[in-house]
C-alpha positions in Angstrom: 32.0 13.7 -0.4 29.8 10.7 -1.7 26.2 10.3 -1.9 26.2 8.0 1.0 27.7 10.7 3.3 25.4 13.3 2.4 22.4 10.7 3.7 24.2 10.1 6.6 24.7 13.9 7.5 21.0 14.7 6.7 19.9 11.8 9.1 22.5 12.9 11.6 20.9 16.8 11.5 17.2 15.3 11.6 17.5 12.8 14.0 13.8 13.0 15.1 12.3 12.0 11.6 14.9 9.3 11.1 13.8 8.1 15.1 10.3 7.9 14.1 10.8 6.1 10.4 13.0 3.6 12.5 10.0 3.3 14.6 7.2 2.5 12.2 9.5 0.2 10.4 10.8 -1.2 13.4 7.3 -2.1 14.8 6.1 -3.9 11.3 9.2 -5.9 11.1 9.5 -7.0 14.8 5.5 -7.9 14.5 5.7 -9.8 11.6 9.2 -11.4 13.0 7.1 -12.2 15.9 4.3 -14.0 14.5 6.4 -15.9 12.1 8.4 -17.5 14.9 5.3 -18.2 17.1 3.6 -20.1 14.1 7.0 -22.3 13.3 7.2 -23.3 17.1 3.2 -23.8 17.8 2.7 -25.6 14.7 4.5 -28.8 15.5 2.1 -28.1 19.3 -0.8 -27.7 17.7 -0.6 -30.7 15.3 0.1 -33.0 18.2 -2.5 -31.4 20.3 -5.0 -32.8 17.8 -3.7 -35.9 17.6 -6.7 -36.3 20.3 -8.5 -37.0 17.1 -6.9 -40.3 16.5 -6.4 -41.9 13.3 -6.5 -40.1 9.7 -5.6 -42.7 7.1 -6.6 -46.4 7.8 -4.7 -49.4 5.3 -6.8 -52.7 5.2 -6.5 -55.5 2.8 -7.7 -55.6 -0.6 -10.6 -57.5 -1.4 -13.6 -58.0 -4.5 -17.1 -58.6 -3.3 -19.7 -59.8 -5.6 -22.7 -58.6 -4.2 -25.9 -60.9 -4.5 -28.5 -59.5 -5.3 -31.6 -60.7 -7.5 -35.4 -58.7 -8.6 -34.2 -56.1 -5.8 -33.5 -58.3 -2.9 -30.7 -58.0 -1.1 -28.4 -61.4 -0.4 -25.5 -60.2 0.8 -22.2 -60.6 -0.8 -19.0 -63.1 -1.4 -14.9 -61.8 -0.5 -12.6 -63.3 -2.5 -9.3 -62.7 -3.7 -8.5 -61.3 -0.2 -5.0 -59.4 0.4 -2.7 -60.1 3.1 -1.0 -57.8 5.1 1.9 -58.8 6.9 3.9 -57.1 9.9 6.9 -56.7 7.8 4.6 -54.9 5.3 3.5 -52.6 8.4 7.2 -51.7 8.7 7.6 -50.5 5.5 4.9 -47.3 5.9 8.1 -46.3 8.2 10.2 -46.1 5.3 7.9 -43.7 3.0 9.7 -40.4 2.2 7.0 -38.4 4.4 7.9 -40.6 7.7 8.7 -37.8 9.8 4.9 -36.9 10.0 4.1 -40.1 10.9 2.6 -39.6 14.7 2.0 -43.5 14.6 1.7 -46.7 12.6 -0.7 -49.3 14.8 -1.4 -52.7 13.2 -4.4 -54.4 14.4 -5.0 -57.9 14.6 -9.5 -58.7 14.9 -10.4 -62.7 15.3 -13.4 -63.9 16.9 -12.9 -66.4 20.1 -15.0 -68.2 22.3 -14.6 -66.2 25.5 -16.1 -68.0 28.7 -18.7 -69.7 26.0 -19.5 -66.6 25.0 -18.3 -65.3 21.3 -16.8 -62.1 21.2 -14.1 -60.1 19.3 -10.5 -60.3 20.1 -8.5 -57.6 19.3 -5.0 -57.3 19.2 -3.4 -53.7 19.4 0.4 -52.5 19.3 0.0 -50.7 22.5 2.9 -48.7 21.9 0.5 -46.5 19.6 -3.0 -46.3 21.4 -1.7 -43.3 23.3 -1.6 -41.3 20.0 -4.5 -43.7 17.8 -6.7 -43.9 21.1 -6.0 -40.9 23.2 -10.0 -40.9 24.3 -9.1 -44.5 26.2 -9.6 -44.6 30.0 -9.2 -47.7 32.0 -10.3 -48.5 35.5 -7.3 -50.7 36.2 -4.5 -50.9 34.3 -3.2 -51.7 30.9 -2.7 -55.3 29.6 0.4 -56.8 29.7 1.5 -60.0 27.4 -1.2 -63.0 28.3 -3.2 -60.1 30.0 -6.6 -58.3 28.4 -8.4 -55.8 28.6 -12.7 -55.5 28.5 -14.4 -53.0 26.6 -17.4 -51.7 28.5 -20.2 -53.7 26.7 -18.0 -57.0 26.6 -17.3 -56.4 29.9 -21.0 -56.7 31.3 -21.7 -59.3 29.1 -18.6 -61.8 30.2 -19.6 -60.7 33.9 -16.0 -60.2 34.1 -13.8 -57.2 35.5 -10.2 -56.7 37.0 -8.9 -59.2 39.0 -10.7 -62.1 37.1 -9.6 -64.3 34.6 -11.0 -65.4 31.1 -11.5 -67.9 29.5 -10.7 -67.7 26.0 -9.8 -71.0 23.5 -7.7 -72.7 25.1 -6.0 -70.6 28.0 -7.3 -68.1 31.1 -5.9 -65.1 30.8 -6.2 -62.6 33.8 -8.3 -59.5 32.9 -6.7 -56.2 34.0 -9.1 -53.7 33.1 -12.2 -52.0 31.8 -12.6 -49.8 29.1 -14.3 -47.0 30.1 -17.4 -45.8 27.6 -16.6 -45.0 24.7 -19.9 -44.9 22.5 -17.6 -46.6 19.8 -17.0 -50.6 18.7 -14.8 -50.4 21.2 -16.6 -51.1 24.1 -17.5 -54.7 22.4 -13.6 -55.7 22.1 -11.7 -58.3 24.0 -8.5 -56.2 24.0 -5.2 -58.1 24.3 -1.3 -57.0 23.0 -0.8 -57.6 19.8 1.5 -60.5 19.8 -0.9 -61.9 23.1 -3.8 -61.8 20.4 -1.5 -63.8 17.6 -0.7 -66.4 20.0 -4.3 -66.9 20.7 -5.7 -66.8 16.9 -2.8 -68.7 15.9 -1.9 -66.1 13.1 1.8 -64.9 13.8 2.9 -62.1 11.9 -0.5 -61.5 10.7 -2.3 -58.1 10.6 -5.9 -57.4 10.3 -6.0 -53.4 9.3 -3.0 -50.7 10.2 -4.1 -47.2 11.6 -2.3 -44.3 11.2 -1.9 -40.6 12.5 -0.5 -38.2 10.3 0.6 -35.1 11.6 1.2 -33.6 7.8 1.2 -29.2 8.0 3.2 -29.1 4.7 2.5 -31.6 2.2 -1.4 -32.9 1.6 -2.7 -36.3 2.9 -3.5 -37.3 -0.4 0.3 -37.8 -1.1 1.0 -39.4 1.8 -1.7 -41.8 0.8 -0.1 -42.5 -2.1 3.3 -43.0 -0.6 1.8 -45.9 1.0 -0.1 -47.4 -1.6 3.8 -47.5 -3.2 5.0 -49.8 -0.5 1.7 -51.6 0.0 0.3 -52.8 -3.2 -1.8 -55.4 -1.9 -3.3 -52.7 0.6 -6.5 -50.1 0.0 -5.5 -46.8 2.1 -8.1 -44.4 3.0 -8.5 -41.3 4.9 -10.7 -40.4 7.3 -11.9 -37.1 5.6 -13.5 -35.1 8.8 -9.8 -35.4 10.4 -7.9 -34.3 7.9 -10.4 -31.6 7.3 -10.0 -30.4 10.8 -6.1 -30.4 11.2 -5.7 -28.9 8.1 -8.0 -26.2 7.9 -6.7 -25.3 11.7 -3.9 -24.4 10.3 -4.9 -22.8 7.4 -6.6 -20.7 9.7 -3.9 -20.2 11.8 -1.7 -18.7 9.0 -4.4 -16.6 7.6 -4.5 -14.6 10.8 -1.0 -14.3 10.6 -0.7 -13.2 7.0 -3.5 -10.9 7.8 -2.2 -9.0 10.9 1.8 -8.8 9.0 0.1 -7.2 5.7 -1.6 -4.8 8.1 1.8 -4.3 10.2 3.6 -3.7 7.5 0.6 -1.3 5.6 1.4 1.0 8.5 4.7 1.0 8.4 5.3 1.8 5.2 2.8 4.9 5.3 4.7 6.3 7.8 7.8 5.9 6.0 5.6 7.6 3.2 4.1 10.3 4.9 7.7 11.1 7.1 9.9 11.1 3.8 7.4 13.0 1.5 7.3 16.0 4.7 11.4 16.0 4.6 11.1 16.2 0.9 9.4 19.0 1.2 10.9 21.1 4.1 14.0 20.3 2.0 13.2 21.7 -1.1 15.5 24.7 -1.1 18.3 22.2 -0.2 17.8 20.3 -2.9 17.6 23.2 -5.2 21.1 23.9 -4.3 21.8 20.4 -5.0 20.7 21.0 -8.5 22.1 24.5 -8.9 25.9 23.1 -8.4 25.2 20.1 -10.8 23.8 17.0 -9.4 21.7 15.1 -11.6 18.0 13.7 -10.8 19.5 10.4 -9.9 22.2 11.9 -7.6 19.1 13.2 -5.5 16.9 10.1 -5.9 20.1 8.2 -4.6 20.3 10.8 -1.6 16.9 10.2 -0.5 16.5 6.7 -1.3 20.1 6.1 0.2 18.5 7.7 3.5 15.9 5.4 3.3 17.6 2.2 2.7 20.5 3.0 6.0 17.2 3.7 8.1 15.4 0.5 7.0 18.4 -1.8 7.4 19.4 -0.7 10.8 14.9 -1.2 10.9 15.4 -4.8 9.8 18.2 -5.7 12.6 16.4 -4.1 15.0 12.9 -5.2 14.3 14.1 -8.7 14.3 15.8 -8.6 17.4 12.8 -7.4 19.3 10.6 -9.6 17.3 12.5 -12.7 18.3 12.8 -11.9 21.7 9.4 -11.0 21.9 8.0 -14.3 20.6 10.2 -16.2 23.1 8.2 -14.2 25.8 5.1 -15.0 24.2 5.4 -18.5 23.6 4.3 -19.8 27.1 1.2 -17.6 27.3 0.1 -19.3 23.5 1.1 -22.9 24.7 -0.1 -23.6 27.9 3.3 -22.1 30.0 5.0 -24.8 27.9 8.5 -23.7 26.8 8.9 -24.0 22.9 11.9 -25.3 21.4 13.7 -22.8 19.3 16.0 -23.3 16.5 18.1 -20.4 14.7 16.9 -20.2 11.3 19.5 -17.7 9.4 17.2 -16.9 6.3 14.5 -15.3 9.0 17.4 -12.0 9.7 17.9 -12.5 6.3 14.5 -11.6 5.4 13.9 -9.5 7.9 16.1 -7.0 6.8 15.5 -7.6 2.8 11.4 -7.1 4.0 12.6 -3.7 5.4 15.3 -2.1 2.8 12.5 -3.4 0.2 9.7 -1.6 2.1 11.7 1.9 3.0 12.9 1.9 -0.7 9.4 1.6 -1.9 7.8 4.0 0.7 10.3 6.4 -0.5 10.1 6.1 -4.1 7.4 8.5 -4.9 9.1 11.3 -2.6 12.4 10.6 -3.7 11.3 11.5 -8.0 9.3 13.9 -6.9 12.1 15.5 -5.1 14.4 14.7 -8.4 12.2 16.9 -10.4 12.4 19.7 -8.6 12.9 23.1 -10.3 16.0 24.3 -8.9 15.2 28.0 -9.7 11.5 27.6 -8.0 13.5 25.5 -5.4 15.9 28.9 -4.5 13.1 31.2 -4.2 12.3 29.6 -1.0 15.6 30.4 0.6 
């Protein structure tokens, strides 16, 4: 008879200790199981849910400015040695090795025009984008199509102009579609056209003014996302808008503190009932073990006994835990996103862990019991027979 029948009989003959070790061990692993699949499929919800925020990093042109100044007073300042950014430099951001947390790339063409003899700022958007770079845009009418604009709120009172009319602007009358609604930003003082509409009319074709971007980044920091751009676009200054990045990130953050939180307490538990079970059947076994001893097994035969117990109880623990835990998150996931159904992907290493995070837990719970059952006196150990 080997070691690992012995553990199997003594489990089999106290079926209600091994029940509730299964139990706490079971609960732990399932919760932590749980929460680690509910954070993998919210993340990638929550990090488009703030998109709302709009642009993180902006990429404009490089310039020097020598400012003019003299005994304190202010003159302004001179641009020169102005950068260039071209659409085919725009489509290189797409080819950065952190593209896949690139929510959207939006070049941006700004001229002034003579609107109805009335300057104002043309701006040319890839309207593709705004959705994600300008989710706080409502318009009472309907988007602009090519030749067509769009009037922020201000421009639109001051070119007495809404939907339905046309506008002057250069050269050509282009029909107006719509009205920003308020934004409190410089939008409401922008001419809004398509991008390729507002080339046409500045005569600039393949030109780009300033490129937004949303960056959806959970597992690498902006800062090297930044960089990866400035690698492609060395005549471009990139920036991030620090408040945004603060935000998503530190959501997040949050997010998994809770969750590493709530597992180490899970787990806490679980292990101190493994303790406290396996230290009483230590004890309530001592004149067992002293038998043990008396025919000639060893300390370590007795510590592999009791820590073989422990590792059969926490592995069948580990498949079981995860198994609830999984199901249970899919149950969960609606309530957490809205009703939404996540999308789930089988990830082999989380049963993998699973069931290493429980053998490793049950084996430690049990350590302490299991020598102090291994130094028994086997003649003190009789006397209780």
């Amino acid at each position: 008879m080997t070691l690992t029948d012995i553990a199997l009989l003594n489990l089999r003959r106290r079926k209600a200790r091994a029940a509730f070790v299964l139990a706490g061990l079971t609960i732990g692993v399932a919760a932590v199981v749980a929460l680690v699949s509910l954070f993998r499929s919210m993340s990638e919800g929550i990090m488009h849910g703030m998109e709302k925020y709009g642009a993180n990093i902006m990429v404009v042109p490089k310039t020097d400015t020598l400012p003019l100044t003299y005994a304190g007073m202010d003159l302004g300042g001179v641009s020169f040695r102005v950068e260039e950014i071209r659409q085919e430099d725009v489509d290189r951001i797409r080819t950065i090795p952190s593209a896949k947390d690139l929510a959207a790339v939006g070049p941006l063409l700004l001229g002034s025009v003579d609107a109805g003899g009335t300057p104002a700022v043309l701006a040319g958007f890839d309207l593709t984008t705004t959705q994600v770079l300008k989710p706080w845009w409502q318009v009472e009418g309907r988007m602009p199509g090519p030749s067509e604009v769009v009037l922020g709120a201000v421009a639109g009172r001051l070119l007495k102009a809404g939907p339905g009319d046309r506008l002057q602007i250069g050269n050509g009358s282009y029909p107006v579609t719509g009205i920003l609604t308020e934004t409190g930003s410089q939008d409401d003082n922008l001419v809004i056209a398509p991008l390729e509409t507002a080339r046409a009319i500045l005569g600039r074709p393949g030109a780009v003014s300033m490129v937004e971007v949303a960056a959806h980044c959970a597992a690498c920091p902006i800062e090297a996302m930044m960089a990866e751009i400035e690698r492609v676009l060395p005549m471009a200054s990139v920036t991030a808008i620090k408040q945004v990045v603060a935000s998503r990130m530190t959501a997040m953050e949050q997010f998994e503190g809770f969750l590493l939180g709530v597992s180490g307490i899970l787990l806490f538990v679980g292990s101190l009932i493994v303790f406290v079970t396996v230290t009483a059947s230590v004890r309530e076994r001592t004149a067992e073990i002293g038998v043990f001893r008396a025919i000639g097994f060893r300390r370590s035969a007795i510590m592999g006994i009791i820590l073989g117990e422990a590792a059969i109880i926490s592995a069948l623990a580990g498949v079981v835990g995860y198994t609830v835990g999984l199901g249970g998150a899919r149950l969960l996931a609606p309530l957490f996103q809205g009703g939404a159904q996540a999308a789930w992907e089988f990830d082999p290493l989380l049963p993998l862990g699973a069931v290493t995070l429980s053998v490793t837990l049950g084996l430690l719970a049990s350590l302490v019991p299991a020598i102090q059952a291994s130094r028994l006196d086997p003649t003190t150990a009789l006397r209780t027979l």
